[in-house]
C-alpha positions as CSV (number, residue, x, y, z in Angstrom):
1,X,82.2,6.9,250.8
2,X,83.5,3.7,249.6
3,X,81.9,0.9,247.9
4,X,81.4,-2.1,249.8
5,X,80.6,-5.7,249.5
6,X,77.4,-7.0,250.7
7,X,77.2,-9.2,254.1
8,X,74.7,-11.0,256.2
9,X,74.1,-8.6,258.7
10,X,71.6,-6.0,258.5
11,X,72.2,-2.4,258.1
12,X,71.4,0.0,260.7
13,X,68.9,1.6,259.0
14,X,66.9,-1.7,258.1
15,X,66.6,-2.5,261.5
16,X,64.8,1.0,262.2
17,X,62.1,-0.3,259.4
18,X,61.0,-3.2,261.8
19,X,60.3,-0.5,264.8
20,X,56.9,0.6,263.9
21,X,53.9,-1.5,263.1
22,X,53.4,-1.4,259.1
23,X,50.2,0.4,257.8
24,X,48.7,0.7,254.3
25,X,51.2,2.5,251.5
26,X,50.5,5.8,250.7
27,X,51.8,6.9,247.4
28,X,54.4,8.7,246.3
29,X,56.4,9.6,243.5
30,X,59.5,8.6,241.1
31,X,62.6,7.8,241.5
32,X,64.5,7.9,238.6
33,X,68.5,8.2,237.3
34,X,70.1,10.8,236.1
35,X,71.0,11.5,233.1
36,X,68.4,8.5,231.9
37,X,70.9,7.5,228.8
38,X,75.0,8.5,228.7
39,X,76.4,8.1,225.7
40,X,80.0,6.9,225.7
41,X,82.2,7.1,222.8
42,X,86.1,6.9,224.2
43,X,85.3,3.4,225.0
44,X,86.6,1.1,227.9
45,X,88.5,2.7,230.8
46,X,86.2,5.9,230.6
47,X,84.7,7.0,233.9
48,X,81.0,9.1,234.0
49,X,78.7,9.6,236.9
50,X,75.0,9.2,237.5
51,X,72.7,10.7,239.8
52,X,69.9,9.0,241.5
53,X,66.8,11.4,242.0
54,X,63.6,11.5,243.1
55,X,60.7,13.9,241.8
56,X,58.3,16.2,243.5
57,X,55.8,13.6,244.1
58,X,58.1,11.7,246.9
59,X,57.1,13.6,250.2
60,X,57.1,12.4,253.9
61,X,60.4,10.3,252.9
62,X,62.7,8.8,256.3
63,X,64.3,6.2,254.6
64,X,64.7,4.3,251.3
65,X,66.7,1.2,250.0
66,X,67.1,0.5,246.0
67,X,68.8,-1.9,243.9
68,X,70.4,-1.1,240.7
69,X,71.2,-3.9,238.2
70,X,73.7,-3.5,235.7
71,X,75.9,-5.6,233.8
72,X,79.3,-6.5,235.7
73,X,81.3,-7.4,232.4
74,X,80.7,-3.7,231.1
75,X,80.5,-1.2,234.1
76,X,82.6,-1.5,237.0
77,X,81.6,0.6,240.2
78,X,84.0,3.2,240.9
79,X,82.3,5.4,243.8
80,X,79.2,6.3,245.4
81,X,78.3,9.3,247.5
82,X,75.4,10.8,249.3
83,X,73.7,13.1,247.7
84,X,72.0,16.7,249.8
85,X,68.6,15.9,249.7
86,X,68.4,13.3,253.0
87,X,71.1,15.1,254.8
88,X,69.3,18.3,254.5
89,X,67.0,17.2,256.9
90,X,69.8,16.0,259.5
91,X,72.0,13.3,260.2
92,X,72.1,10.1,258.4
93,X,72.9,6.8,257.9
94,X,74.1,5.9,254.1
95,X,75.6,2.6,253.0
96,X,76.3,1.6,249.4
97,X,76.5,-2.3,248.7
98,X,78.1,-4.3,245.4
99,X,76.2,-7.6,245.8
100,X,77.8,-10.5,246.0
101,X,77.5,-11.4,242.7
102,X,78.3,-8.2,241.5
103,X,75.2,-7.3,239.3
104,X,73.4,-4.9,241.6
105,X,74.1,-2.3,243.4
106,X,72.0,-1.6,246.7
107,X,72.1,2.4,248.4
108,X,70.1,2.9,251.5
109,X,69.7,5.6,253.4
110,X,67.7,6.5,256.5
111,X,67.6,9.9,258.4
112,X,68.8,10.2,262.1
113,X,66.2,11.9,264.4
114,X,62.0,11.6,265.2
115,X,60.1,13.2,262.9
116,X,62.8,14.1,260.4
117,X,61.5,13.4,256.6
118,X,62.5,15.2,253.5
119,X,60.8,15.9,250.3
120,X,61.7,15.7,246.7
121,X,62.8,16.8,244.4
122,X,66.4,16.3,244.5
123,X,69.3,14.4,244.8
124,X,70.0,11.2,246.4
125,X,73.6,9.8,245.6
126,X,75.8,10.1,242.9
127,X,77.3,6.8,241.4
128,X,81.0,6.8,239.5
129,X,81.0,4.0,237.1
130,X,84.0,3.1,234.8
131,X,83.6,1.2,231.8
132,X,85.1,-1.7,231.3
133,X,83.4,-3.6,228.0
134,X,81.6,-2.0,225.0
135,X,77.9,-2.1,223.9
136,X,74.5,-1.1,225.4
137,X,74.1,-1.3,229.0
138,X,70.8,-0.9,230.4
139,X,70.9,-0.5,234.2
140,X,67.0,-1.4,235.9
141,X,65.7,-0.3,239.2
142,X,63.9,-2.5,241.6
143,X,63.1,-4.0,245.0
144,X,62.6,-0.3,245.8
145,X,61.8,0.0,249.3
146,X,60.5,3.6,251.0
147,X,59.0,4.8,254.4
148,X,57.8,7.7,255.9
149,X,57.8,9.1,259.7
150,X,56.0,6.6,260.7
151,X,57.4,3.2,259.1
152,X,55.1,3.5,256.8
153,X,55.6,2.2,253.6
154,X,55.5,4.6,250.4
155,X,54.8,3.0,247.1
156,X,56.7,4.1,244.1
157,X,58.3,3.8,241.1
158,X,61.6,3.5,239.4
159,X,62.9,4.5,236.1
160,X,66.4,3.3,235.1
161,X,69.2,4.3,232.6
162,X,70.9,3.3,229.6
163,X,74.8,3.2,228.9
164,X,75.8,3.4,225.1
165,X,79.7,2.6,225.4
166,X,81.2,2.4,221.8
167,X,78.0,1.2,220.8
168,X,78.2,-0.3,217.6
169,X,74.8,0.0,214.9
170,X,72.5,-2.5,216.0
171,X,72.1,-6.0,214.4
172,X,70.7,-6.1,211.0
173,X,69.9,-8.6,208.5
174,X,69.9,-8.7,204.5
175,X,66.6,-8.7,202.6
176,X,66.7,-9.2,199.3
177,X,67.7,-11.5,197.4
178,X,66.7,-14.0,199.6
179,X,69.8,-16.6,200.5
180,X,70.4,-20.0,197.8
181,X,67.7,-17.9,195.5
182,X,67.8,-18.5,191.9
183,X,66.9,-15.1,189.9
184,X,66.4,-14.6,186.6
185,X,66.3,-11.0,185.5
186,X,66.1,-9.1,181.9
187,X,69.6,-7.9,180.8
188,X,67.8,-4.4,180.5
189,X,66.7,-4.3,184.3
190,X,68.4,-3.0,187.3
191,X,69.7,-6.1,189.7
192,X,68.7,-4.3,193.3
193,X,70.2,-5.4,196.7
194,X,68.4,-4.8,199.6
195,X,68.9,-5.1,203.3
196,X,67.5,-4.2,206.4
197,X,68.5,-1.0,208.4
198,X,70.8,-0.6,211.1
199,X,69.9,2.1,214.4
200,X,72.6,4.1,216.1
201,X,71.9,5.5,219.6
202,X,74.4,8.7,219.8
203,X,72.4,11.9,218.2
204,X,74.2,13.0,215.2
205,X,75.3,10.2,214.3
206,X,75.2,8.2,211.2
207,X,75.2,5.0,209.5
208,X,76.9,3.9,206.6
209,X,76.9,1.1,205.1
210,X,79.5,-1.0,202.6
211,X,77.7,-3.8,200.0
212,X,80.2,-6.3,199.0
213,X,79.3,-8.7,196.2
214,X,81.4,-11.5,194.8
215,X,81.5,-14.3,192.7
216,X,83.6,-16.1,194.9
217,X,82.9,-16.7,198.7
218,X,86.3,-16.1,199.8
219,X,85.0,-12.3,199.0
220,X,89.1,-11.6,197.5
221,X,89.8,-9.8,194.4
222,X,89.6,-9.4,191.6
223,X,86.5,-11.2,192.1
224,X,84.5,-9.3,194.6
225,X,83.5,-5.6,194.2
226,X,82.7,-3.2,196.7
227,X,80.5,-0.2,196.8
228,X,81.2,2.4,200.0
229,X,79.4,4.8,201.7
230,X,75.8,4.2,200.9
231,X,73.5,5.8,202.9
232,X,70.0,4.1,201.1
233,X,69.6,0.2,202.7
234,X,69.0,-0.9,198.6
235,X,71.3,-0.3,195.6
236,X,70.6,-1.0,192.5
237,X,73.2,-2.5,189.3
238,X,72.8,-2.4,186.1
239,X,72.2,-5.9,185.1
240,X,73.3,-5.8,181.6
241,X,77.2,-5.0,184.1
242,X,76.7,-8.7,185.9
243,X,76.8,-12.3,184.9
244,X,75.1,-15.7,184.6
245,X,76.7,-17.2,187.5
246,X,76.9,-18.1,191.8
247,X,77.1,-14.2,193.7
248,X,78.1,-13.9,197.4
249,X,76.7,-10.9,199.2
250,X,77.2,-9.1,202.9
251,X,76.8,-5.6,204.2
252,X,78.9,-3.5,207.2
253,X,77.2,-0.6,209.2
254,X,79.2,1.4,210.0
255,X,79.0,5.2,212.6
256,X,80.6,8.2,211.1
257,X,80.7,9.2,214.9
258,X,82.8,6.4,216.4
259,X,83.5,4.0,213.6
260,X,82.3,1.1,215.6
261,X,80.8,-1.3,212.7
262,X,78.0,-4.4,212.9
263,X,78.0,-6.9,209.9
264,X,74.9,-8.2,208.8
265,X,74.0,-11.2,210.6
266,X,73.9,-14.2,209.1
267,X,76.6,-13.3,206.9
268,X,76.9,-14.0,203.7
269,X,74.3,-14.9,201.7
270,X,74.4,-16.4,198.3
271,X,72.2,-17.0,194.9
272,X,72.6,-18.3,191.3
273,X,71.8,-15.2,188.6
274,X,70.9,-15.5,185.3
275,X,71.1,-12.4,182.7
276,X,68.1,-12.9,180.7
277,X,69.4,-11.5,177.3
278,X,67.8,-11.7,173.8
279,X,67.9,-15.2,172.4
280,X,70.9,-15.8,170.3
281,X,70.9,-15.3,166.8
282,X,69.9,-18.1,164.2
283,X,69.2,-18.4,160.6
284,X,66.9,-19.7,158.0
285,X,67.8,-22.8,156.5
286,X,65.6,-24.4,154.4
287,X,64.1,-23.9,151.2
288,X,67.2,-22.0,150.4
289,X,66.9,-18.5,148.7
290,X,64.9,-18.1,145.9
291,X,63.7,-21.1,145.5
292,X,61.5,-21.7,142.9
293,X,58.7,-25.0,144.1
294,X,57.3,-27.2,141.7
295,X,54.1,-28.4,142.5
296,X,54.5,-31.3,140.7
297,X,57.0,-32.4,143.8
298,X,55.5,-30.9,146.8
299,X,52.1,-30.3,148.0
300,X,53.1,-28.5,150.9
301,X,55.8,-26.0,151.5
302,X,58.6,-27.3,154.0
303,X,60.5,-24.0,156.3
304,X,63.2,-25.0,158.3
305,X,66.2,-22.9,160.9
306,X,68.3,-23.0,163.1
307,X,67.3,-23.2,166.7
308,X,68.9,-20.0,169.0
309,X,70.4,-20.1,171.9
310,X,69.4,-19.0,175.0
311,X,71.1,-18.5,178.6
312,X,67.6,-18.9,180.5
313,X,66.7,-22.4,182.2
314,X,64.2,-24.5,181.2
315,X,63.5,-21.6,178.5
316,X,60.5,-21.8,175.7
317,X,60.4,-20.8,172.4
318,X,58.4,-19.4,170.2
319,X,58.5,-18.7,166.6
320,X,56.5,-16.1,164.6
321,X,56.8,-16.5,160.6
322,X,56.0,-13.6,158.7
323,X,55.8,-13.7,154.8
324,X,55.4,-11.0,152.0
325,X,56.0,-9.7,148.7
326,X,59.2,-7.7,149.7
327,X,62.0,-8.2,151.9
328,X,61.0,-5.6,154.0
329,X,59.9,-7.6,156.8
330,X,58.4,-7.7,159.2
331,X,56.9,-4.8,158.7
332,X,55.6,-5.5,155.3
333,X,54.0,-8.8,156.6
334,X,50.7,-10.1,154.6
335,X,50.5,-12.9,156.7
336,X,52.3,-14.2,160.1
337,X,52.1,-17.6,161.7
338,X,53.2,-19.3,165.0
339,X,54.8,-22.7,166.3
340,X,56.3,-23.5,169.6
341,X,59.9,-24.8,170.4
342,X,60.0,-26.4,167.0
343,X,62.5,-24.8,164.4
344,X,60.3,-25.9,161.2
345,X,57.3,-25.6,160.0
346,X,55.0,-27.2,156.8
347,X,52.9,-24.6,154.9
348,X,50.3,-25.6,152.8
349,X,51.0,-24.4,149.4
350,X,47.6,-22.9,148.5
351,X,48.7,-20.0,151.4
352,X,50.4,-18.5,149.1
353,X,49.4,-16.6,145.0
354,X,51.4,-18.9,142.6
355,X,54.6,-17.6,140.2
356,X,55.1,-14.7,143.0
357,X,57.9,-14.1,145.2
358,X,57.0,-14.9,148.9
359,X,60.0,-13.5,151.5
360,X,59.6,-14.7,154.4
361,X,61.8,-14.7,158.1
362,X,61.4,-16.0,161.4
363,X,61.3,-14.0,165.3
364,X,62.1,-15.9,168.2
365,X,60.9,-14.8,171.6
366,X,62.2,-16.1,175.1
367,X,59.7,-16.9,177.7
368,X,60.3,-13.1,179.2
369,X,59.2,-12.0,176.0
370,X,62.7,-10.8,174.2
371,X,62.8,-11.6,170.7
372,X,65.3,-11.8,168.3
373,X,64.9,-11.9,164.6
374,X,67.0,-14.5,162.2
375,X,69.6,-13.0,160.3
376,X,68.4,-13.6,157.4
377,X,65.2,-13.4,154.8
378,X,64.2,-15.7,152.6
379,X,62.1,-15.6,149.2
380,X,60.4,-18.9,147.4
381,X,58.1,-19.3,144.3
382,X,56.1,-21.8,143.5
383,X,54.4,-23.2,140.0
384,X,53.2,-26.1,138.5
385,X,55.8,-27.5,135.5
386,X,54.3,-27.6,132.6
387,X,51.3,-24.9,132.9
388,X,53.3,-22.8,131.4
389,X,50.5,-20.2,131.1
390,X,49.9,-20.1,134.8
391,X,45.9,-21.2,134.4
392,X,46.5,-23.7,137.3
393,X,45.5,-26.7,134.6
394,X,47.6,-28.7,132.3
395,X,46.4,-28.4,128.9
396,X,46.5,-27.5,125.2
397,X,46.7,-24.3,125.9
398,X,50.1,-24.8,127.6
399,X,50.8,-26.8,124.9
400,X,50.1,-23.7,122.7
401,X,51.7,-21.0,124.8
402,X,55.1,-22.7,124.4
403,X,54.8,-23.0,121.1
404,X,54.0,-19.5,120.8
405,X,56.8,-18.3,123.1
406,X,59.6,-20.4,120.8
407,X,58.2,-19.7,117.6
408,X,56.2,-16.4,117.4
409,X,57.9,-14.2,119.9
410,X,55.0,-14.9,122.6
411,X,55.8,-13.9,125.9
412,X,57.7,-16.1,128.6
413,X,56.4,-18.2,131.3
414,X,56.8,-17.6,134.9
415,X,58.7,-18.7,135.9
416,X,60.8,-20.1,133.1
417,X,60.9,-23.7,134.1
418,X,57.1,-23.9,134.0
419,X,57.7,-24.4,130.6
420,X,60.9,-26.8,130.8
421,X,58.3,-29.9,131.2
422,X,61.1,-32.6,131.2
423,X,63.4,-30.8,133.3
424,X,66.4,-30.4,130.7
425,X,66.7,-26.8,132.1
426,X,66.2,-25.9,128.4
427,X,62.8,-24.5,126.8
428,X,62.7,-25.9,123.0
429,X,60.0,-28.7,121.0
430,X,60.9,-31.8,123.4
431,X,59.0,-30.0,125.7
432,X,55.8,-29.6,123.3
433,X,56.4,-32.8,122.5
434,X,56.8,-34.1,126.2
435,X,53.8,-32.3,127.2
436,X,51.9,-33.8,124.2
437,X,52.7,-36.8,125.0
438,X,51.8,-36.8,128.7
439,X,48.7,-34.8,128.1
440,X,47.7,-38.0,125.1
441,X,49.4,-40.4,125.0
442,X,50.0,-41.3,128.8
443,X,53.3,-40.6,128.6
444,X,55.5,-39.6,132.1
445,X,53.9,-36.7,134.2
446,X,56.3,-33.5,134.1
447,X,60.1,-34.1,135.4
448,X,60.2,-33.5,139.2
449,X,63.5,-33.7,141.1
């Protein structure tokens, strides 16, 4: 039977639902299509048919009208024909309708005779559709309309169908990182992408998915890099492989069935990254190595280096000092100090045992906690000039220990120019006599620089 287009006039078999007097529904059954989801996959211009059915709870059944609405810029209807079920009971009256607006279609159907009804289940009409867009059609049942024998109306239900033409994998989004983020990560991390996944309605089939990421948004080499084929909706990058800098990012599903694809939506995103790496390296400055402090000068011990740099924003600093007898620091630390984004530090002289070595070095640490330790260690010693017997007083006794050291053999001061009082760099009797004369006579304290 063709397909034809709806008109004003009522169908034959609508006019036979007026005849009897209406009394209260009795209920009935389902009617449903057949198969309830095609899947489609040699996209537009394929044909495929559909059965509409009714279950074994529709009994007593003269006549029926239905409406099936689809969507007229994807399925186009080809044919419809009667099915067995009504005309096994006798002769009858079938129309099919396209409504005028082409989204439904109507079948009625009512059976010829008094007291002819069938029962289900079974088969009411078969409906050729071709397809003429892609996507996912979902057809809906309604305005169902069923009477028995006597006119009386039947109340049931309807269960529609879905179409998958070429379907592509369903809309999906990305996840993380979030679009315009700025991330800071540790260069020994993994950078992860993440998105959301992507559904595909054909059994046995499977999504793919390609991550493209790029420093440029124009996505084009040799700038962008893509990664195929991931099954997982997260992959994960070294970081210490990326760079401080703007990254573009989108993902394609894809179905290994059809090869249909869906891009993320919206598409692309972008965020600023930053490689959190171990602060730069840096020196010590000041007092310069082996440095031997007279405290006749100083009172306090003045450290100084160089600052670091650092690629985090906004980054802090901070500074740990550690100081021992050896150079083996800092492990051998006796004693450790800290300061905050400041690159020197004044020590109070009495921290330290005088006429010793002290090495010291410096640690920086980023605000993540990576540190990076100067390049160099440092030793300092300090004394007093003039005690050249290391009492911590100037006296006669220094006065006598120099004397000692230049004219008996007696053993050396430590350091030497504790006993170079007027700063000549040479040890001999000016300096008794210097000393002598300061300790005295009020003569000038011992030379300081």
């Amino acid at each position: 039977m063709s397909v034809r287009r709806s008109i004003l006039k009522k169908s034959l078999f609508l006019l036979a639902m007026a005849v009897a007097f209406h009394t209260a529904p009795a209920f009935g059954g389902l009617f449903y299509l057949d198969p309830d989801t095609t899947f489609i996959t040699s996209g537009v211009g394929t044909e495929f048919s559909v059965d509409l059915k009714v279950d074994a709870g529709v009994t007593g059944m003269k006549l029926y009208q239905v409406f099936l609405h689809y969507d007229k810029l994807r399925l186009d209807t080809v044919s419809v024909t009667e099915g067995p079920l009504m005309q096994s009971a006798g002769t009858t009256v079938f129309h099919a309708y396209v409504e005028d607006d082409s989204t439904a279609l109507r079948l009625e159907s009512v059976i010829l005779g008094y007291g002819l009804v069938v029962d289900g289940p079974g088969t009411l009409a078969t409906i050729r559709f071709r397809a003429i867009g892609t996507g996912l059609v979902n057809m809906t049942m309604d305005n169902l309309v069923v009477h028995d024998v006597n006119n009386n109306p039947i109340s049931e239900t309807g269960r529609g169908a879905v179409f998958c033409i070429n379907t592509p994998p369903s809309p999906f989004g990305l996840a993380e990182p979030s679009n315009l983020q700025n991330i800071t990560i540790p260069i020994i991390d993994n950078f992860v992408f993440r998105w959301h996944k992507s559904y595909t309605p054909y059994q046995g089939d499977q999504i793919r998915y390609d991550l493209m990421y790029s420093t440029e948004p124009s996505f084009s080499a040799p700038h962008v890099t893509t990664v195929t084929g991931l099954t997982d909706t997260a992959y994960s990058i070294p970081a210490s492989v990326m760079s401080t800098g703007d990254y573009y990012w989108k993902v394609r599903a894809y179905s290994t069935l059809n090869g249909y694809e869906t891009w993320c939506d919206p598409s692309p995103w972008s965020f600023h990254l930053t490689i959190a790496s171990y602060p730069g390296s840096f020196s010590l400055a000041s007092p310069i190595d082996q440095s031997k402090l007279s405290l006749a000068c100083i009172n306090d011990i003045p450290l100084d280096w160089s600052d670091p740099a650092s690629p985090i924003p906004n980054d802090t600093m901070t500074y740990t000092l550690y100081f021992g007898p050896t150079a083996n620091l800092p492990s051998g630390s006796v004693f450790d100090t800290t300061v905050k984004n400041i690159s020197q530090l004044v020590i109070g002289e009495n921290r330290f045992a005088r006429t010793q070595w002290i090495y010291w070095r410096v640690k920086a640490t980023n605000k993540i906690g990576f540190d990076t330790l100067s390049i160099n260690t440092r030793s300092f010693m300090t004394y007093m000039r003039g005690d050249a017997n290391n009492t911590g007083s100037l006296n006669i006794l220094d006065v006598s220990y120099i004397i000692n050291n230049l004219y008996k053999s007696g053993p050396d001061s430590v350091p030497l120019e504790a006993a170079d009082v007027n700063g000549n760099q040479v040890t001999n009797i000016l300096d008794v006599s210097y000393l002598i004369n300061f300790l005295y006579k009020g003569g000038s304290a011992p030379y300081c620089p």
